[in-house]
N, C-alpha and C positions, 0 to 999 in steps of 0.2 A: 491405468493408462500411463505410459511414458513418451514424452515427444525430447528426444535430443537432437539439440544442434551442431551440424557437422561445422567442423572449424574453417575460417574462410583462407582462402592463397592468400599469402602475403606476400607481395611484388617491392623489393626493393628499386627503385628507380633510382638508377646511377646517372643515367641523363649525359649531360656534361660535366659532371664532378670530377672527372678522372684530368683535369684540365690540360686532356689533350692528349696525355702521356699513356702508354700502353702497358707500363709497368706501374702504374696507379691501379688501371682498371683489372689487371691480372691480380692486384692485391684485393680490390671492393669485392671480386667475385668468390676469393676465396677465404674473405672475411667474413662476407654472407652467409654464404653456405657456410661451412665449420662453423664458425664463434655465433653467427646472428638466427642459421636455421630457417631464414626465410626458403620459401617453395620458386622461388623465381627471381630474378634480378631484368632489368629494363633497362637499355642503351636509346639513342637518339639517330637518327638518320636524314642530313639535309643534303640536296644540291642549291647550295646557296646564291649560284646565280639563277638560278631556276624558281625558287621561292623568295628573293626578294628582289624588289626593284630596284633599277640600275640607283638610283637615287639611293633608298636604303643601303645598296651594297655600300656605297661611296660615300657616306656621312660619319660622322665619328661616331664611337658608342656616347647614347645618352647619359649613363654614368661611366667618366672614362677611367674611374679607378677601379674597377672590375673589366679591361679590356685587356685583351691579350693583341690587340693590334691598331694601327692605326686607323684606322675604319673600322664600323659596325661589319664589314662583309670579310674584311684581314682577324677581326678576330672570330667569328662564327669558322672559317679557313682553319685554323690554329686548332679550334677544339673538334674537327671534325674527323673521326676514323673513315676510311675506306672500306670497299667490298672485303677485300681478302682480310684486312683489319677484324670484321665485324665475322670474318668467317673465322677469324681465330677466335675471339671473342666467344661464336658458337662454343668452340672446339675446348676452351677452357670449361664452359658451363660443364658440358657434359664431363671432364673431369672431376668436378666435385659436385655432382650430382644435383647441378640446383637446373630450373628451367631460363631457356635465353631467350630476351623480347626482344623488342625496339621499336618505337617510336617511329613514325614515318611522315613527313613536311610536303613531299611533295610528289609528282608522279613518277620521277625516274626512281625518286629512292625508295618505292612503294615497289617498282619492280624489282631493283637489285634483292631488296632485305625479301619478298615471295621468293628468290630463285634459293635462298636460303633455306626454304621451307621449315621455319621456328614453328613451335606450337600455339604462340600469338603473335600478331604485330598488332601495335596502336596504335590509334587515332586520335592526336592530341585534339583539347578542345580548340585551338584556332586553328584546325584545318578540318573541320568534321564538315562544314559545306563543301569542300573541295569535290566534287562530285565528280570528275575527271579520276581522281584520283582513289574515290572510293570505289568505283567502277573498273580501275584495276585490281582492288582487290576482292574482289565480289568474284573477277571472273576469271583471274590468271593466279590465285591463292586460293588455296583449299583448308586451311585452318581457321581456328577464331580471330576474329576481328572485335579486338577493344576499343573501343569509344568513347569516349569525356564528354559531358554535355556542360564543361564550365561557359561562361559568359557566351547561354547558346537563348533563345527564345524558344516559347511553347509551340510557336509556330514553326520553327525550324528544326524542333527533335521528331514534331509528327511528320515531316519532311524527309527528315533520317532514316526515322520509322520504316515508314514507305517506301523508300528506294530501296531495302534490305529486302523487305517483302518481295518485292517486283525483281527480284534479283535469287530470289531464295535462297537467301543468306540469313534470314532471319534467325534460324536458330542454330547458329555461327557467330551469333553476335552480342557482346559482354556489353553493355553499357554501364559507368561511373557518372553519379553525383560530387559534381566538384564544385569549389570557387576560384577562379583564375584571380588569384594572388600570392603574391611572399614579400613575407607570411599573411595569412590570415588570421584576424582577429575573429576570434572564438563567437562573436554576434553575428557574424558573418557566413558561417560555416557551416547553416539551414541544415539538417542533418536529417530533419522529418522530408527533405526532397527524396528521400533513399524511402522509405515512406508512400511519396506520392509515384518516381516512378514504377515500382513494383505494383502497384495497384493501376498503374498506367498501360505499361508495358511487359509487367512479367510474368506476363500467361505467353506472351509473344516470344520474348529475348532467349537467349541459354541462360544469363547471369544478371542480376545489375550488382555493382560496385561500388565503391567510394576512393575517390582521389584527395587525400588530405594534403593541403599545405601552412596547417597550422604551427601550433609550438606543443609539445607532449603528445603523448599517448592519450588519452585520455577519451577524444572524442571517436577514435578509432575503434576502441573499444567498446563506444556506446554504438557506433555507425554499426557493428556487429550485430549487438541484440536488435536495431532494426531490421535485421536481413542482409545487410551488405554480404555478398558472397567471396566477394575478393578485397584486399584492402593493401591501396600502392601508397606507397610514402615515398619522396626523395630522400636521399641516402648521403651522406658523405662522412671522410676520413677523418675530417678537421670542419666547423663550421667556423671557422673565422679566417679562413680560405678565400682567394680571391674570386668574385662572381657572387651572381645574382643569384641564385638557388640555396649556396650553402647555409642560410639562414633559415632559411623554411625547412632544412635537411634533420633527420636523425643521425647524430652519430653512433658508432660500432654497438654502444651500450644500451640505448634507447632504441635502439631495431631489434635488439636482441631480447628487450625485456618486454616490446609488441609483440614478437612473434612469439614467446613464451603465454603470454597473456592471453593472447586470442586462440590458442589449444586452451587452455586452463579455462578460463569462462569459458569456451565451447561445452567441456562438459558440462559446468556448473548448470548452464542452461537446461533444466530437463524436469521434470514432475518426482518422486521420490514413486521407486521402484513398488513400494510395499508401505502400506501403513506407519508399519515399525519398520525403520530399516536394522538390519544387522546391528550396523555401527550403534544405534540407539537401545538396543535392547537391554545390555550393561547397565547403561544409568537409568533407562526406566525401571530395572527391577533397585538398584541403590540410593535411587534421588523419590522416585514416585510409587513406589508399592505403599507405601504406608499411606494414602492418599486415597488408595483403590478399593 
């Protein structure tokens, strides 16, 4: 008997690391792809007077050394690409053959990034009750739909659950075990939830996932032998970069030697072919005949 496991997507999330600039994000994408070999890269998409409140838009950033403006809503402004931005952004992907996501906050920019028709859009974990908005994509997009269940309740994923079923989107739909922090500290980072939702929900979903925003490689790889099907990381150039993300981020090396990693333990994962494999047979007849 041989059970091998096939190796999961690896989702670079570029997010807003490209801080702002379009000749960053034209470099992450074909960093990625060439030198890092992930299967996908992930943008962000907000109408920020639309998803926060006039108050939020109008207050300073909480930390204002990682602010690109003078308000929380002039710098979220600063880091945001546009439609036709984001359709370039497509258009680079498919140049170097990696796939294009993005991320979606709220219900207009749930429409603009469907009229895109990407092979996913996702649903961060602070907007997965937006139920306006997941009801646009349930019925005006026809691709998968990713899902974060970070700082979500047991009561509000069977909620999730539910409205997919009732939408028959159910299996169109990727859900990720995450923790909504940066970074996260490794006690933090429950990995047996990967674990609990597949025994939950994955007779139901297409996928479940893992959203890491820890420091290494390490649990990503073990999130793997749970089952994680897919596995997104935040991405960046330089982690001492201005912004809240680039800390929790891989740079160009550390995505490169994840996504190496998670093909290589893929195979490892498997039962031995034959009693004796091939490779064995050499030293059994040099190490162990005299034994026998």
């Amino acid at each position: 008997m041989n059970k091998s496991k096939i190796a999961p997507k690896v989702v670079a999330e570029i997010g807003c690391n490209h801080k702002g600039e379009m000749e960053i994000a034209h470099e992450m994408i074909m960093m990625a792809a060439k030198f890092c070999k992930v299967d996908a890269v992930k943008f962000q998409k907000r109408n920020n007077k639309e998803y926060l409140s006039e108050e939020q838009y109008n207050s300073p950033h909480p930390n204002p050394v990682n602010s690109y403006g003078e308000t929380y809503g002039k710098h979220r402004e600063y880091l945001e690409f546009d439609l036709d931005q984001h359709r370039q952004l497509k258009a680079w992907c498919e140049e170097f053959e990696v796939e294009y996501g993005t991320s979606v906050w709220d219900v207009t920019s749930a429409q603009e990034i469907a009229s895109l028709k990407p092979i996913g859009i996702k649903v961060p974990s602070a907007c997965n009750t937006n139920f306006p908005m997941l009801e646009v994509l349930c019925d005006d997009y026809n691709g998968e739909v990713h899902l974060s269940f970070g700082m979500t309740k047991r009561e509000e994923e069977k909620q999730i659950i539910q409205f997919f079923k009732e939408h028959n989107r159910i299996d169109q739909l990727v859900i990720y075990s995450c923790t909504s922090g940066y970074p996260v500290p490794f006690e933090d980072i429950g990995l047996y939830e990967i674990t609990r939702l597949k025994e939950e929900f994955g007779g139901k979903v297409k996928k479940v996932g893992f959203s890491g925003h820890h420091l290494g490689i390490a649990a990503d790889i073990a999130a793997m032998t749970l089952g994680a099907e897919v596995i997104e990381r935040h991405y960046t150039l330089d982690r001492t970069w201005k912004g809240t993300d680039h800390a929790a981020s891989l740079e160009p090396d550390g995505l490169r030697k994840l996504a190496r990693d998670a093909k290589n333990v893929s195979l490892a994962l498997s039962y031995k072919k034959e009693e004796i494999l091939p490779i064995e047979k050499p030293q059994r007849e040099k190490l162990k005949s005299q034994n026998d």
